[in-house]
C-alpha positions as CSV (number, residue, x, y, z in Angstrom):
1,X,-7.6,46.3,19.0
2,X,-11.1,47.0,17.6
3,X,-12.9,45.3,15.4
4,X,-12.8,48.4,12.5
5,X,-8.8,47.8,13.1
6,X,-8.8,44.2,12.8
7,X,-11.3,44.5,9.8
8,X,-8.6,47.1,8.2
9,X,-5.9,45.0,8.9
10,X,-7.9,41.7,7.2
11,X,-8.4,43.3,4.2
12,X,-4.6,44.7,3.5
13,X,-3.6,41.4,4.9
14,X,-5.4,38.7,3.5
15,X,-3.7,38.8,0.2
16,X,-0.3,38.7,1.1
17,X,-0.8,35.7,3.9
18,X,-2.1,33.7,0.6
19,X,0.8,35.2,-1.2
20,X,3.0,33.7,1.9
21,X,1.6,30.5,2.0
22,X,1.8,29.9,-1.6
23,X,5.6,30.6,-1.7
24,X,6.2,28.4,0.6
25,X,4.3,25.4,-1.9
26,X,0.6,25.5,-0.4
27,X,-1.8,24.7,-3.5
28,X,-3.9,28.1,-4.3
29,X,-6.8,26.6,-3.0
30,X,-5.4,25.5,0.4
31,X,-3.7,28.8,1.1
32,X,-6.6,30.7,0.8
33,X,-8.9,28.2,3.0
34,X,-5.5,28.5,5.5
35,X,-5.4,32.0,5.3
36,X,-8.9,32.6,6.5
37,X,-8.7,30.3,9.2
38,X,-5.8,32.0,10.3
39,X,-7.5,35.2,10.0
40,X,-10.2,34.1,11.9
41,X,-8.4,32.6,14.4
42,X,-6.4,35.7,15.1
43,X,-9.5,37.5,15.7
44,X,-10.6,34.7,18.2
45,X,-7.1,35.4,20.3
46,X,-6.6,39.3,19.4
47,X,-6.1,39.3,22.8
48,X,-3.0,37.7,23.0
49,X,-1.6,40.2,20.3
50,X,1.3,42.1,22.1
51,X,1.9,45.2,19.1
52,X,-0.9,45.9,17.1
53,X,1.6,47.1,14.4
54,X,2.7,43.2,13.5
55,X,-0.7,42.0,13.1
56,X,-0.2,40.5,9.8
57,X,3.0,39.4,10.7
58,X,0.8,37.5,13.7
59,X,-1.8,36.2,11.6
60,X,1.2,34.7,9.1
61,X,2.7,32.9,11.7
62,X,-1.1,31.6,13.2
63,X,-1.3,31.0,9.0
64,X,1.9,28.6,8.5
65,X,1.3,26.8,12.2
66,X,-2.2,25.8,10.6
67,X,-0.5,24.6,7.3
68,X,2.2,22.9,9.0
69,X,-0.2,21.0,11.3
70,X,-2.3,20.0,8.8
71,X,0.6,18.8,6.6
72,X,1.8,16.3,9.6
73,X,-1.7,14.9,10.2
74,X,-2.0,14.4,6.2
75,X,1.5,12.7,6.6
76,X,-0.3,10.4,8.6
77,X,-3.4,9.7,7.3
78,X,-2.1,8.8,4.1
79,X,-3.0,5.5,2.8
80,X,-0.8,2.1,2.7
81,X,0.7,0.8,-0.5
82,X,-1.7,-2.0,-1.2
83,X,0.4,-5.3,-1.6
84,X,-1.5,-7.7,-4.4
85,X,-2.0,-11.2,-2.8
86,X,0.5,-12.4,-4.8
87,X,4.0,-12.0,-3.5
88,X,7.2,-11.5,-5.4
89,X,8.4,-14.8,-3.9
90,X,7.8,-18.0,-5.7
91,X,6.4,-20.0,-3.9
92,X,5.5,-22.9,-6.6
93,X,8.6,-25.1,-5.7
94,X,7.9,-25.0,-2.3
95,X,3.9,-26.3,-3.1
96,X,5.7,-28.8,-5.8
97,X,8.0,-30.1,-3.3
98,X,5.2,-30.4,-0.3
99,X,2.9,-31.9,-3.3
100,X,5.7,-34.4,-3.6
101,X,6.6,-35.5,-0.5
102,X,3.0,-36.4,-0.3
103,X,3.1,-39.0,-2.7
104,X,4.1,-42.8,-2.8
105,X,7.8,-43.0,-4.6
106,X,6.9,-44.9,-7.4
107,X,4.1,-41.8,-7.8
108,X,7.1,-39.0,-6.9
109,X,9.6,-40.7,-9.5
110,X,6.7,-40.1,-12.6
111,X,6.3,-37.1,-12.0
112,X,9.5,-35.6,-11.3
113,X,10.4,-37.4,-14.6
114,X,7.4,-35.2,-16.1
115,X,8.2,-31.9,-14.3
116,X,11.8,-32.4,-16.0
117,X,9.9,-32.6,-19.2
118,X,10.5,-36.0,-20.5
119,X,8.0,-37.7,-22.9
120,X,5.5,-40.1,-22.5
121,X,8.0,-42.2,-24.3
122,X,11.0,-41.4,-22.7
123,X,9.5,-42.0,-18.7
124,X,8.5,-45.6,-20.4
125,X,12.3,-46.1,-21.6
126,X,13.6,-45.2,-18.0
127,X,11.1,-47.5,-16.2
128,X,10.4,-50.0,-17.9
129,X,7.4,-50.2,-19.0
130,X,4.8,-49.6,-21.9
131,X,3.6,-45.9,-23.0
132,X,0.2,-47.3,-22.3
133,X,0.7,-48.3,-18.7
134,X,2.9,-45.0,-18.1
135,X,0.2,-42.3,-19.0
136,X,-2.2,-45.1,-16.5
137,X,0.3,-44.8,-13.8
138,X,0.7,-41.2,-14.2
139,X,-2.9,-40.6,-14.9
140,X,-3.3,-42.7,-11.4
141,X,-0.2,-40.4,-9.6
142,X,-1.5,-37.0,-10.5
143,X,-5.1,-37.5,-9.1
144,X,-3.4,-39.2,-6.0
145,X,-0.8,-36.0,-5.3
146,X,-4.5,-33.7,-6.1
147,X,-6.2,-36.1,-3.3
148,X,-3.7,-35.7,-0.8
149,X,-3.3,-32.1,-1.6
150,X,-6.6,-31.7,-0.9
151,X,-6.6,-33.1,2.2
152,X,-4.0,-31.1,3.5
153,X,-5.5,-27.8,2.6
154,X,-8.3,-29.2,4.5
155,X,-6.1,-29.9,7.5
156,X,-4.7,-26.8,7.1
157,X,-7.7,-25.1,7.5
């Protein structure tokens, strides 16, 4: 095939291998980048063209193999859903419970009594004691359990 053919066959052919391509759901803009590399890519392997007669039906083919490859490596490159640090799983029992466990029981009993959402007055009818010595005590557990957490973050780490 000469290059006058080939240039013929280009210009009846270009339009309808866009035409192709966009029926089959390329953007306008992609088809006609596709389209010319396909062109131009025919012309690099005329060679290999058996009946001059289906050279836009060649160049079509060359056209969707190109679209199709570059669909699969976009299919790859794509990026991962980005995951926020937080996860959907609660994990504020299990650092209560670890928090906890850390604690002296005398410690662990105030402030499960103020995790259940008893008062002052209530934790001092249950143990015993004066409102004034409870908020102490429970002043004195809460920056223990923060101590001890902090030390195992530290170990952790």
């Amino acid at each position: 095939m000469t290059q006058t053919h080939y240039s013929q066959a280009y210009k009846e052919g270009f339009a309808l291998t866009v035409r192709l391509l966009i029926s089959r759901g390329v953007p306008h803009d992609s088809a006609e980048e596709t389209a010319q590399a396909a062109w131009t890519r025919g012309w690099e392997r005329v060679h290999q063209l058996r009946n001059e007669d289906r050279i836009t039906t060649w160049v079509n083919t060359i056209a969707l193999n190109l679209y199709r490859r570059a669909a699969r490596t976009l299919s790859r490159q794509q990026p991962l859903f980005e995951f926020s640090a937080a996860s959907s799983l609660d994990t504020n029992p299990i650092d209560l419970a670890r928090v906890l466990s850390s604690c002296e029981p005398q410690d662990r009993r105030l402030l499960a009594y103020q995790l259940q959402g008893l008062s002052v007055r209530e934790i001092a009818g249950r143990v015993g004691g004066s409102e004034l010595a409870v908020r102490l005590r429970m002043m004195r557990a809460r920056r223990a359990a923060r101590r001890n957490s902090r030390k195992h973050l530290a170990e952790a780490a």
